[in-house]
TORLO-27615 format. One record per atom (N, C-alpha, C, O): residue number from 1; atom name; x negated, z negated, y. Coordinates in pm, 1 decimal. Atoms other than C-alpha are relative to their C-alpha. Example, Ala and Ser with C-alpha at 12.3 -4.5 7.8 and 13.67 -1.06 7.14 Angstrom:
# TORLO-27615
1/N/-89.0/0.0/-119.0
1/CA/-1230.0/-780.0/-450.0
1/C/-90.0/0.0/120.0
1/O/-193.6/-66.5/118.1
2/N/82.0/6.0/-119.0
2/CA/-1367.0/-714.0/-106.0
2/C/77.0/-73.0/109.0
2/O/26.1/-89.9/219.8
//
This chain:
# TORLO-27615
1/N/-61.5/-67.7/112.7
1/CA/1279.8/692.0/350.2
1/C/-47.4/-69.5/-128.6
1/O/-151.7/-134.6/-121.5
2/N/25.1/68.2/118.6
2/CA/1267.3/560.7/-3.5
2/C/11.9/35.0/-138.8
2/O/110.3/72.2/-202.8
3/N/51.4/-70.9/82.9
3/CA/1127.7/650.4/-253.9
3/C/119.5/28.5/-150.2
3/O/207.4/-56.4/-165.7
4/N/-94.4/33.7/140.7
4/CA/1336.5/733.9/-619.2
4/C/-96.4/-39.0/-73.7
4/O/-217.7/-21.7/-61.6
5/N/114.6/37.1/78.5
5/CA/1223.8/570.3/-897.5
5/C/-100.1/136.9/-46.3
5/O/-223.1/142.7/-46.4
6/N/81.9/-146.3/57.6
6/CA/1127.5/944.2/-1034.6
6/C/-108.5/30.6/79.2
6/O/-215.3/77.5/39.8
7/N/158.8/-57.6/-157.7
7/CA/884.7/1010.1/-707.8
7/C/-86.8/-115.5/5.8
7/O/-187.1/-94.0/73.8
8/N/73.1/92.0/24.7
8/CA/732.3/681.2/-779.3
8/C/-68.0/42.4/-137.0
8/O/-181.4/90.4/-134.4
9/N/88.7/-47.9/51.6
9/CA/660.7/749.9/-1117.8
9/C/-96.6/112.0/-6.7
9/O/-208.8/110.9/-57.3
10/N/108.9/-128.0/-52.3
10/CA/521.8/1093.7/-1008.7
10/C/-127.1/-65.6/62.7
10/O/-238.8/-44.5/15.6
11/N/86.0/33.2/-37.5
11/CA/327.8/923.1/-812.1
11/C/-129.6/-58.2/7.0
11/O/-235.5/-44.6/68.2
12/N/93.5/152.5/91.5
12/CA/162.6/634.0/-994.4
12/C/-43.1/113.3/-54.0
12/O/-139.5/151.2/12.6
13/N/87.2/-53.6/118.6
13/CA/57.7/882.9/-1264.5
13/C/-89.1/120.9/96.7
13/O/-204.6/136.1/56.8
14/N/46.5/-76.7/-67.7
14/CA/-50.1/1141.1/-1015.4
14/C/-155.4/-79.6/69.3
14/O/-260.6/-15.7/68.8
15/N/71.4/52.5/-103.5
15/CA/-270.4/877.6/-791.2
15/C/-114.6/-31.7/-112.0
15/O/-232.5/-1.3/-94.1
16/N/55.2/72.6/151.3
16/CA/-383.3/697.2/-1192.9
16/C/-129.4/124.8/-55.1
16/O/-246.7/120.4/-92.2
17/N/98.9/-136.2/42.2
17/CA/-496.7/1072.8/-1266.1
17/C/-148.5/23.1/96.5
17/O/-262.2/52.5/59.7
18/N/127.7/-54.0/-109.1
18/CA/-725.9/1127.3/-945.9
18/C/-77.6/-99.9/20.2
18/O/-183.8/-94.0/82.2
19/N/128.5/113.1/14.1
19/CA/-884.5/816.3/-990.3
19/C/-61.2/2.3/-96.8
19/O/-170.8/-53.2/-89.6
20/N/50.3/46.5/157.1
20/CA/-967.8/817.9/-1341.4
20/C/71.1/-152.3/-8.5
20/O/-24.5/-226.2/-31.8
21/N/-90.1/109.3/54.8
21/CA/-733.1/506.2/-1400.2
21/C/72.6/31.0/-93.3
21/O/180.6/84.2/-67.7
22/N/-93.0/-20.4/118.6
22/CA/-604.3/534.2/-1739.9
22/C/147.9/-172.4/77.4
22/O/133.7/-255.0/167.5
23/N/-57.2/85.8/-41.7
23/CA/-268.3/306.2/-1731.8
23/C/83.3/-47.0/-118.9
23/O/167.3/19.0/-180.2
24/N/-17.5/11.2/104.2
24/CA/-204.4/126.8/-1975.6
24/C/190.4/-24.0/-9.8
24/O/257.4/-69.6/82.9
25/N/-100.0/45.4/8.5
25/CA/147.3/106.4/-2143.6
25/C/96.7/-133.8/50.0
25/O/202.9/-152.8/109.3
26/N/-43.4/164.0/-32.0
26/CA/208.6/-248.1/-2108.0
26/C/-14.1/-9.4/136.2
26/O/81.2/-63.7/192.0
27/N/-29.9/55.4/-140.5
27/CA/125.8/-272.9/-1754.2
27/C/60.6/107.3/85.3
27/O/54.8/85.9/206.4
28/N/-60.8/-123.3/-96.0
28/CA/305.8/71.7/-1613.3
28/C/115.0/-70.9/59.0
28/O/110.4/-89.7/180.6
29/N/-125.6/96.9/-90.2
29/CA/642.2/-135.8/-1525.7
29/C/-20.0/-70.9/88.9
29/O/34.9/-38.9/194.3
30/N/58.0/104.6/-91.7
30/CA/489.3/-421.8/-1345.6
30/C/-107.5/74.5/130.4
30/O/-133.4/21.8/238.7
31/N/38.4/-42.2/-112.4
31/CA/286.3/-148.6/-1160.5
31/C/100.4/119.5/117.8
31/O/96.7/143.4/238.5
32/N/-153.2/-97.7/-54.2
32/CA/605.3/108.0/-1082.0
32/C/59.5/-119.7/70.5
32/O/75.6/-106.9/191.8
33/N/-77.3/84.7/-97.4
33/CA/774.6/-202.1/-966.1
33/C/-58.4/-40.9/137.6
33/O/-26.1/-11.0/252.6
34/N/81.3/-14.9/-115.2
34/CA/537.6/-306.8/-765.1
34/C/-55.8/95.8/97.9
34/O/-95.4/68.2/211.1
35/N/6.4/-96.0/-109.9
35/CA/477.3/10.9/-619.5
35/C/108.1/62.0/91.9
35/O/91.5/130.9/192.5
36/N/-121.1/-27.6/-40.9
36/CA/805.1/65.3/-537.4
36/C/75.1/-124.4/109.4
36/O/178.3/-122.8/176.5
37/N/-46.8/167.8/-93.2
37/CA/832.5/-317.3/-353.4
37/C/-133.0/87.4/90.0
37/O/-63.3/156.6/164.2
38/N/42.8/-27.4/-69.8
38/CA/538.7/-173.6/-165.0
38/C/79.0/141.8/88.3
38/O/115.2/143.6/206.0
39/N/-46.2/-137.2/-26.7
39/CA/668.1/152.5/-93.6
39/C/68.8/1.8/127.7
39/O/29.3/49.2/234.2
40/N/-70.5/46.2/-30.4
40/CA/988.1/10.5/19.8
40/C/-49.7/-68.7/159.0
40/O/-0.2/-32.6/265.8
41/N/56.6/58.2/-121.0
41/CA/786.0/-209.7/286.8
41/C/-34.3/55.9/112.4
41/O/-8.7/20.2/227.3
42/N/50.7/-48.3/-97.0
42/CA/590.4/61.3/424.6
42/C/89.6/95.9/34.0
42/O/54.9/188.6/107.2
43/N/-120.7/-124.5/-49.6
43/CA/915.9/272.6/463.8
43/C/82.8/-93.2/138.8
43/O/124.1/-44.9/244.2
44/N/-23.6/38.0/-140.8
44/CA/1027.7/-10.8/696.5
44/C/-97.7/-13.3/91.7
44/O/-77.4/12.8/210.3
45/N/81.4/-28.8/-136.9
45/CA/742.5/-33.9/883.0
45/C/-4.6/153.1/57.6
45/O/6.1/166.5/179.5
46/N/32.0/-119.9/-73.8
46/CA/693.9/328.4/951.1
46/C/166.0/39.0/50.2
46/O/172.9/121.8/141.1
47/N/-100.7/-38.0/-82.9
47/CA/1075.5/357.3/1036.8
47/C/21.6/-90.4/180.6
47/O/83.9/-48.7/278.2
48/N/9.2/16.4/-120.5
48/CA/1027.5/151.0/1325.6
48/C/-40.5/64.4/157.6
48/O/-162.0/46.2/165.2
49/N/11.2/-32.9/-105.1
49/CA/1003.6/288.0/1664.9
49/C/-113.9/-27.8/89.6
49/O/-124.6/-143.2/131.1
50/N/156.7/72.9/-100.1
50/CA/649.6/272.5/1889.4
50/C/51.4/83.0/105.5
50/O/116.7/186.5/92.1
51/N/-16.9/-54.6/-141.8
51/CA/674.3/342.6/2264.8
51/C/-150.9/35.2/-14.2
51/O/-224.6/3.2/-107.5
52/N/113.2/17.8/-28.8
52/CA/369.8/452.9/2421.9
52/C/-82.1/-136.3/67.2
52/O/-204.3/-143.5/79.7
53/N/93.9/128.0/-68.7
53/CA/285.0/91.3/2594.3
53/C/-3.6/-53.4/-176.1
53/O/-60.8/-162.3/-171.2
54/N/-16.5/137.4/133.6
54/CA/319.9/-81.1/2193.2
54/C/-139.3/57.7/14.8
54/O/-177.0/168.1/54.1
55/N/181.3/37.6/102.1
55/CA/-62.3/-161.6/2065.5
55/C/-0.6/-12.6/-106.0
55/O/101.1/-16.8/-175.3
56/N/-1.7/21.7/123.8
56/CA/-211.3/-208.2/1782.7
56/C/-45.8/-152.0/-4.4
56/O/-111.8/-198.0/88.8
57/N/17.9/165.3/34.6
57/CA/-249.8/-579.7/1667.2
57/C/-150.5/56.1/-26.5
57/O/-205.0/162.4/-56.3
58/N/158.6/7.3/-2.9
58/CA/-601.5/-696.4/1678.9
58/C/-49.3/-50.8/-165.1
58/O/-6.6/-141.0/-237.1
59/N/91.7/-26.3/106.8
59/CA/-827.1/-640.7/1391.4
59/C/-66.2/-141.8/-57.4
59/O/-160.9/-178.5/12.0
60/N/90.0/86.2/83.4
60/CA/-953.2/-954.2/1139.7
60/C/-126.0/59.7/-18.5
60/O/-125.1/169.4/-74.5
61/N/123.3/-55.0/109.4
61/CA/-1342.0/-900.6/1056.2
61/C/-49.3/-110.4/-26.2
61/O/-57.7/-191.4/66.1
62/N/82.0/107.0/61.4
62/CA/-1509.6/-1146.2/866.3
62/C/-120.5/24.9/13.3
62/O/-180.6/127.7/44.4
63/N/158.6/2.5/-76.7
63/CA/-1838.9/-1282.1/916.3
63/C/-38.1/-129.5/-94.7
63/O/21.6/-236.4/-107.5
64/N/63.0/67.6/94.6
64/CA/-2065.7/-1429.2/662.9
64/C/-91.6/-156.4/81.9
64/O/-137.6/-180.4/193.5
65/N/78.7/140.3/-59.4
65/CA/-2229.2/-1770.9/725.3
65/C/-127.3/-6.7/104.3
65/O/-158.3/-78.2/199.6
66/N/141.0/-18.7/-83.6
66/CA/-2546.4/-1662.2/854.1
66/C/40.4/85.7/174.9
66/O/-36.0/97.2/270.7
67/N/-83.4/-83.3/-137.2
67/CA/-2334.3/-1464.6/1158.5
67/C/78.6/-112.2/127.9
67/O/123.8/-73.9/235.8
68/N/-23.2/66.5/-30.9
68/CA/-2234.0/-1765.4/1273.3
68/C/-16.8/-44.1/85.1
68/O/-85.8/-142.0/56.6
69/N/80.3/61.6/-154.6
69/CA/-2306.8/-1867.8/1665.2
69/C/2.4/-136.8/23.9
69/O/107.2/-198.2/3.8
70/N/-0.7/138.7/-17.0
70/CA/-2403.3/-2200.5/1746.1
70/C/-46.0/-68.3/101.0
70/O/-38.0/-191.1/101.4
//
């Protein structure tokens, strides 16, 4: 489902509020848009379909130099 712009801006200022993120004028567009290109994304992923055999893709963890086997 996808979002309107109106439930986006609800949103942004709602999420901006519970963080303490003031937001500034100048960058509210560039972050509404962008939240709305995200949004958008995770509305197709979650409309996709999982059986019970699908998995979950395997997990990246990074590992600092000293973790290193040799």
């Amino acid at each position: 489902m996808t979002m309107t712009p109106a439930q986006i801006e609800a949103y942004v200022d709602a999420a901006s509020a519970a963080v303490g993120l003031p937001l500034s004028p100048v960058h509210r567009p560039g972050v509404l848009r962008y939240f709305g290109l995200a949004a958008d994304m995770a509305a197709l992923v979650n409309g996709l379909p999982l059986a019970p055999h699908d998995e979950p893709a395997g997990a990246f963890v990074p590992i600092g130099p000293d973790e290193v086997q040799r």
